[in-house]
C-alpha positions as CSV (number, residue, x, y, z in Angstrom):
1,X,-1.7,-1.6,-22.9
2,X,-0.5,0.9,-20.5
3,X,-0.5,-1.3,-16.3
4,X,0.7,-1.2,-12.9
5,X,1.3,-4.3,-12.0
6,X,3.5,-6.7,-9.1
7,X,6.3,-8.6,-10.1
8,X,7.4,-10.0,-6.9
9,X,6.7,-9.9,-4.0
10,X,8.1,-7.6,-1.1
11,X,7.3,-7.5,2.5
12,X,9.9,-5.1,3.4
13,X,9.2,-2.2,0.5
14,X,6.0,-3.5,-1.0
15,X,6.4,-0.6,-3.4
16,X,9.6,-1.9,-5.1
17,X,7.9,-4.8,-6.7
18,X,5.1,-2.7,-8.2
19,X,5.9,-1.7,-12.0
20,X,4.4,0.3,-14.4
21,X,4.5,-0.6,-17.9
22,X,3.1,-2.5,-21.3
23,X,1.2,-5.8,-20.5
24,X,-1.2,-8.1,-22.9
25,X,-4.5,-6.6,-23.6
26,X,-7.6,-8.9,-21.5
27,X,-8.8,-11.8,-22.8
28,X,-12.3,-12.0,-23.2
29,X,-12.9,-14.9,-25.8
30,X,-13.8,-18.1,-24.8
31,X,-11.8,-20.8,-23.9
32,X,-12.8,-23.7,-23.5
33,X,-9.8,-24.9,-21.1
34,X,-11.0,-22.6,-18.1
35,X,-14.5,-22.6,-19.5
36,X,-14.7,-18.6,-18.9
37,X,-18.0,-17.5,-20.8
38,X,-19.9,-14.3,-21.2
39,X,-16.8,-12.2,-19.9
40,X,-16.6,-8.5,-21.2
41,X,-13.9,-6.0,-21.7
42,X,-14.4,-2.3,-20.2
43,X,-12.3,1.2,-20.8
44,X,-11.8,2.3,-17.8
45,X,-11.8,5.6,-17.0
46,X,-10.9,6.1,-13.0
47,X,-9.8,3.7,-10.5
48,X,-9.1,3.9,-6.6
49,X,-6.4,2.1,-4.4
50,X,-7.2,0.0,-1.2
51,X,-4.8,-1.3,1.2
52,X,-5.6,-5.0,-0.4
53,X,-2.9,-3.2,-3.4
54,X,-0.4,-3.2,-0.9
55,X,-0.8,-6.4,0.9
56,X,-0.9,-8.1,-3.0
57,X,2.6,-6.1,-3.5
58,X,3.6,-7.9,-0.2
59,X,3.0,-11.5,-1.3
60,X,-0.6,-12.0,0.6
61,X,-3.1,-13.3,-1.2
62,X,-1.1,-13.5,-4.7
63,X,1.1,-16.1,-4.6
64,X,4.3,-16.0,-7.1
65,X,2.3,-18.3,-10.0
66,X,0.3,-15.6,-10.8
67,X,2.5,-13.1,-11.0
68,X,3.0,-10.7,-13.0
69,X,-0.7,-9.6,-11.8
70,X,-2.1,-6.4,-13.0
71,X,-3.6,-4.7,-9.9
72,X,-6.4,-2.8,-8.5
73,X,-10.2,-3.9,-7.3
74,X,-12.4,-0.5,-8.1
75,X,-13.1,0.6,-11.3
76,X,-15.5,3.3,-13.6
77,X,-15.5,3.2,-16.7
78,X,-17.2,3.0,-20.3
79,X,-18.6,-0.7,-21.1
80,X,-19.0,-3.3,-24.3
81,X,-22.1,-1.2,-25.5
82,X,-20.7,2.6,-24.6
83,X,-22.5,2.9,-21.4
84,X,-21.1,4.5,-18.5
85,X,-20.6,1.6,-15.8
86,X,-19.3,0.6,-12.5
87,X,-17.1,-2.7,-11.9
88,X,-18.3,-5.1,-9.2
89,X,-14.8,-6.9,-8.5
90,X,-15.8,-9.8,-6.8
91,X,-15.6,-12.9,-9.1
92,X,-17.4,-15.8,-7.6
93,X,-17.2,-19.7,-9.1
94,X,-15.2,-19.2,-11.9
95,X,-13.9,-22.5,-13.2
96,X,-10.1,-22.7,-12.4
97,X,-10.6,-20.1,-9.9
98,X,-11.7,-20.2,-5.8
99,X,-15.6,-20.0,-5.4
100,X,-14.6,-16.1,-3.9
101,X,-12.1,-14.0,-5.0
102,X,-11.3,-10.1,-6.2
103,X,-10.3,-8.4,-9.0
104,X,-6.2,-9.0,-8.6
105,X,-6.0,-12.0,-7.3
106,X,-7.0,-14.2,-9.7
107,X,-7.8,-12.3,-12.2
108,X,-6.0,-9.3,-13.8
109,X,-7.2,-6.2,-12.3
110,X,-8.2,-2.9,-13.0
111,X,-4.9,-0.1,-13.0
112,X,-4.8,-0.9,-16.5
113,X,-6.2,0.9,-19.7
114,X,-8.8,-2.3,-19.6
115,X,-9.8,-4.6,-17.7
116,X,-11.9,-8.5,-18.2
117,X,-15.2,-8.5,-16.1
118,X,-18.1,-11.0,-16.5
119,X,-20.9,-9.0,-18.0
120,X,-22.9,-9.4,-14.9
121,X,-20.5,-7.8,-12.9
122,X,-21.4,-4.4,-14.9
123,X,-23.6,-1.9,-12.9
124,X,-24.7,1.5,-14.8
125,X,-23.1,4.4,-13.1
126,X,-25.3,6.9,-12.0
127,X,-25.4,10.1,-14.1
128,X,-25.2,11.9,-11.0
129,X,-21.6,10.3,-10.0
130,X,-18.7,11.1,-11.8
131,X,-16.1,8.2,-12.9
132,X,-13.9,9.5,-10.0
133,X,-16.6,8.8,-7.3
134,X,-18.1,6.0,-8.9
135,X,-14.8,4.2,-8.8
136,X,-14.7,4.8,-5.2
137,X,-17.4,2.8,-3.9
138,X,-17.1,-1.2,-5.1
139,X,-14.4,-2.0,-2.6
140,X,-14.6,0.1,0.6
141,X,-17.7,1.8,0.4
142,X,-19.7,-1.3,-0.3
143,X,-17.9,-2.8,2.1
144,X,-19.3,-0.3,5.0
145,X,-22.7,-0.2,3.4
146,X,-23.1,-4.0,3.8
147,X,-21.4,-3.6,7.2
148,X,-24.0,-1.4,8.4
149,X,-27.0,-2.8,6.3
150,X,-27.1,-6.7,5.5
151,X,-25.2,-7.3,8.4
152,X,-25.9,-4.9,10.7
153,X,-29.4,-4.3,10.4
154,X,-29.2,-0.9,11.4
155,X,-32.5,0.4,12.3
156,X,-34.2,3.1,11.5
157,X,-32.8,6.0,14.2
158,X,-30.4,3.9,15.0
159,X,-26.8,4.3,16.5
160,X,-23.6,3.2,15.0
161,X,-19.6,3.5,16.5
162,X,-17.2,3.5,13.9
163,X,-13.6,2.5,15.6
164,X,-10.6,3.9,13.7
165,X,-12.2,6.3,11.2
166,X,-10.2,7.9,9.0
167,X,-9.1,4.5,7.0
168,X,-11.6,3.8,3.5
169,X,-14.5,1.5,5.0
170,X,-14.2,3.2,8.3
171,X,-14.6,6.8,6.8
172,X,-17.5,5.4,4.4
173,X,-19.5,4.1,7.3
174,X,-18.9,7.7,8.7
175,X,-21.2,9.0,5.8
176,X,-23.5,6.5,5.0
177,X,-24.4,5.9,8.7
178,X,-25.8,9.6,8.3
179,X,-27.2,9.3,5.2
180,X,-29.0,6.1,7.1
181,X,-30.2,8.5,9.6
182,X,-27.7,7.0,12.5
183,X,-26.8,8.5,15.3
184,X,-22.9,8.6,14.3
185,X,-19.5,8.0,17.0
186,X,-16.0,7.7,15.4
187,X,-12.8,7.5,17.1
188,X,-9.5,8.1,15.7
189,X,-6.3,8.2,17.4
190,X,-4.9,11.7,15.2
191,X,-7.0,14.5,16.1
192,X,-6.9,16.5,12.5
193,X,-8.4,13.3,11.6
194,X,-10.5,13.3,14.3
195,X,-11.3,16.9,13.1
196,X,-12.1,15.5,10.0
197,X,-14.4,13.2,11.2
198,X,-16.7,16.1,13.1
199,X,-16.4,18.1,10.2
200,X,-18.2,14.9,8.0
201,X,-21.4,15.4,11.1
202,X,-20.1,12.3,13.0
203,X,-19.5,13.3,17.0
204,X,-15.2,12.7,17.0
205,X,-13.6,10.7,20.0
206,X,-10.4,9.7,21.4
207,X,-10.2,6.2,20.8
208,X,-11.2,3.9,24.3
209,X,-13.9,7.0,24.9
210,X,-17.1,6.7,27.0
211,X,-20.0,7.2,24.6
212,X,-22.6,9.0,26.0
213,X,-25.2,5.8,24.9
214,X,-24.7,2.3,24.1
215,X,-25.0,1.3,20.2
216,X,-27.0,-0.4,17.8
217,X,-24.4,-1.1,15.7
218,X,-20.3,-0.9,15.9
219,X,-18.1,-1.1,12.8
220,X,-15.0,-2.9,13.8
221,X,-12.0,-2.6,11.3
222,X,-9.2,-2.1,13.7
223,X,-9.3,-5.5,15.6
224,X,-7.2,-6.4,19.2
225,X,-6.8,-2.7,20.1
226,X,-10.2,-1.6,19.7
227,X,-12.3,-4.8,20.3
228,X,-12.8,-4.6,23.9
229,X,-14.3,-1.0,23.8
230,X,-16.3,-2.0,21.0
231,X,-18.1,-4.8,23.0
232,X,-18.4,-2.8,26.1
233,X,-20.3,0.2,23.9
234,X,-22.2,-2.7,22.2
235,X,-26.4,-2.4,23.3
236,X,-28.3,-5.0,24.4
237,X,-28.4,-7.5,21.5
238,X,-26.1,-5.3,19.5
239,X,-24.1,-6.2,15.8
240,X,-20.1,-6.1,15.9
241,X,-19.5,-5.8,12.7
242,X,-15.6,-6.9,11.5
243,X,-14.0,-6.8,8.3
244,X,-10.6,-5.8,9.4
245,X,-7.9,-5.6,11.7
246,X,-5.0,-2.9,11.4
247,X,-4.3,-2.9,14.4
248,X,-4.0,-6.9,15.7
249,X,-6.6,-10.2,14.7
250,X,-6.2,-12.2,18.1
251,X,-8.3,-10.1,20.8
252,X,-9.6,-10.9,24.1
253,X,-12.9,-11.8,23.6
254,X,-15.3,-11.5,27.4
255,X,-17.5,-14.3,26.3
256,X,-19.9,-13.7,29.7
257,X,-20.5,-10.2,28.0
258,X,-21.5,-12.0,24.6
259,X,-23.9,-14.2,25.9
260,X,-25.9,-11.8,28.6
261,X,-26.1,-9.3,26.3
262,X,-26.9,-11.3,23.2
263,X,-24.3,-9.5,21.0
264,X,-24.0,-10.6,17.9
265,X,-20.2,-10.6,16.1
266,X,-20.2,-10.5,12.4
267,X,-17.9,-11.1,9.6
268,X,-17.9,-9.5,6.4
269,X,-16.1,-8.6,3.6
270,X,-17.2,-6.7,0.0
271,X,-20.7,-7.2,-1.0
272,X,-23.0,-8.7,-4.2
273,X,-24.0,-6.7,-6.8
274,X,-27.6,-6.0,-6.0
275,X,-25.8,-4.6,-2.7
276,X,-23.7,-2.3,-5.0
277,X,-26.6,-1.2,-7.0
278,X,-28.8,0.2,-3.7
279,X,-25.4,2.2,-2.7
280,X,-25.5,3.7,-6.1
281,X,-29.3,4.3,-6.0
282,X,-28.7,5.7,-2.2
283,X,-25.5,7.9,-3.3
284,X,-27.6,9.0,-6.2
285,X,-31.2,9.7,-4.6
286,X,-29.4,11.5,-1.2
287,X,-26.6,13.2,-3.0
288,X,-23.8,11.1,-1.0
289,X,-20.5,11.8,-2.3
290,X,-17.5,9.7,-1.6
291,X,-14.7,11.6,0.3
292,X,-11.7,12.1,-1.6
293,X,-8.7,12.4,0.1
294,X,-6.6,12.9,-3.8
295,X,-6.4,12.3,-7.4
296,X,-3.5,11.3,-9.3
297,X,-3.1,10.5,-12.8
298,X,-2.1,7.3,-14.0
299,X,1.4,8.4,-15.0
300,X,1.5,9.4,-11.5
301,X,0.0,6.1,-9.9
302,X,3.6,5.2,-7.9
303,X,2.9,8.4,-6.2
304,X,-0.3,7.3,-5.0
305,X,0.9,4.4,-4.1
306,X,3.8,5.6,-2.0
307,X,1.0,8.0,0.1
308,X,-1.0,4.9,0.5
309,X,2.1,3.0,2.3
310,X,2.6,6.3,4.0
311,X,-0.5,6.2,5.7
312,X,-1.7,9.9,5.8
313,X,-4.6,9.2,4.3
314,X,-8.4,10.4,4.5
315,X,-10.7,9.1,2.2
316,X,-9.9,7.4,-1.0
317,X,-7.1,7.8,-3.6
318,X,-8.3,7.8,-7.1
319,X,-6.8,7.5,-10.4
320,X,-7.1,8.9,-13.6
321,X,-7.0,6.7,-16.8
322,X,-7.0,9.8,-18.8
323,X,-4.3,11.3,-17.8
């Protein structure tokens, strides 16, 4: 079947150990050496890239006796029975495997014509969503909603700061904090992005900005350069909530400030599958729709990949199994 997959791995030019070509079709049968059970095979019909693609291309996370690995977490697509479903990537304590990983790492993933799930890891895809959107929101988007809900605890007229939007999870938080009912502050460092941003209903800043209140909630993907502004516009007993950092993973942390204003700092990263069916249910019910910065088709997936590494990028980049 028709893949993109790494071959190696490239720190330099992630993007010249990707290839695109004919690899084995998933196995689903039983085997009683890895003891994998109940697994499922899907059609997929659209995927999306995340910056986890690149990092895999790069040699972290995937080390070279797994390679080749077929990659890509998010998928849509049509399931065992002919039901229009959504992939949950995350694989949890499968024997062989570590008690957490993602679709890609240990596993094949999903920029194939099919991909291997566990046939709890199928969600129905909401009539309302198309395979493009749907395939948007297991990665990214469930990572902000679980950022902002589970671990956040946002409450009801709340206030969130989203540092760095623009990237996948930051921009997803952007909308789903509204759909929430949040008061919403982004900063970005490019102002068409940050023009972006007030266009999505979200009140645009320059990053380091004074906010005109102090937040309930601050969605922290950028890391060192961001950190200390997102603890100073933390509220009294306020949720940092972290699940990347672009932009440096050792900041300076004002511990005095943690402790007498009972902040909280949070790690996260994906979310379960019940999480994944309330952000379809939400999407569905409130007419949230992913943003979408492009679509490609899969004969055109290296493209996608090569404005991914590029880094002007809003929203998600999808791709099309059908064409």
């Amino acid at each position: 079947m028709r893949a993109a997959y790494a071959v190696t791995a490239n720190d330099d030019d992630p993007l010249a150990a990707l290839e695109v070509g004919e690899r084995p079709e998933p196995h689903t049968e039983f085997d009683p050496k890895t003891g994998l059970d109940d697994w499922v095979t899907v059609e997929v019909k659209a995927s999306s890239l995340n910056h986890h693609d690149l990092w895999s291309l790069r040699g972290v996370g995937l080390p070279p006796d797994k390679l080749p690995m077929i990659l890509g977490c998010d998928a849509a697509g049509i399931g065992p029975d002919g039901n229009e479903v959504v992939v949950n990537s995350i694989i949890l304590d499968a024997p062989g495997a570590p008690p957490f990983s993602i679709l890609s790492e240990h596993f094949q993933g999903t920029f194939a014509e099919r991909v291997a799930v566990p046939a709890a890891n199928l969600l129905p895809k909401p009539a309302e969503l198309s395979f493009a959107e749907a395939a948007c929101l297991p990665t990214a988007w469930l990572t902000a909603y679980r950022m902002l809900t589970t671990k956040g605890r946002l409450p009801e007229n709340g206030s969130v700061l989203i540092q760095g939007a623009g990237g996948g999870v930051a921009t997803a938080a952007v909308v789903l904090a509204q759909a929430l009912g949040a008061r919403v502050y982004a900063t970005s460092r490019d102002p068409g992005k940050r023009e972006k941003i007030a266009a999505l209903g979200a009140t645009a800043l320059e990053p380091g900005a004074r906010l005109p209140e102090r937040v309930d909630v601050v969605i922290e993907t950028v890391g060192a350069a961001t950190f200390e502004h997102s603890m100073k516009c933390a509220n009294f007993g306020g949720r940092i909530v972290v699940s990347g950092a672009t932009a440096g993973h050792l900041p300076e942390v004002n511990l005095r400030r943690v402790f007498a204003l009972q902040l909280e700092i949070l790690g996260t990263s994906m979310g379960t599958s019940e999480e994944l069916g309330a952000l379809l249910a939400l999407c569905a019910a409130r007419g949230v729709r992913p943003v979408i910065d492009s679509e490609f088709g899969f004969s055109e997936i290296r493209d996608a990949f090569a404005k991914l590494h590029k880094g002007d990028v809003f929203g998600k980049l999808v791709i099309d199994h059908t064409r």
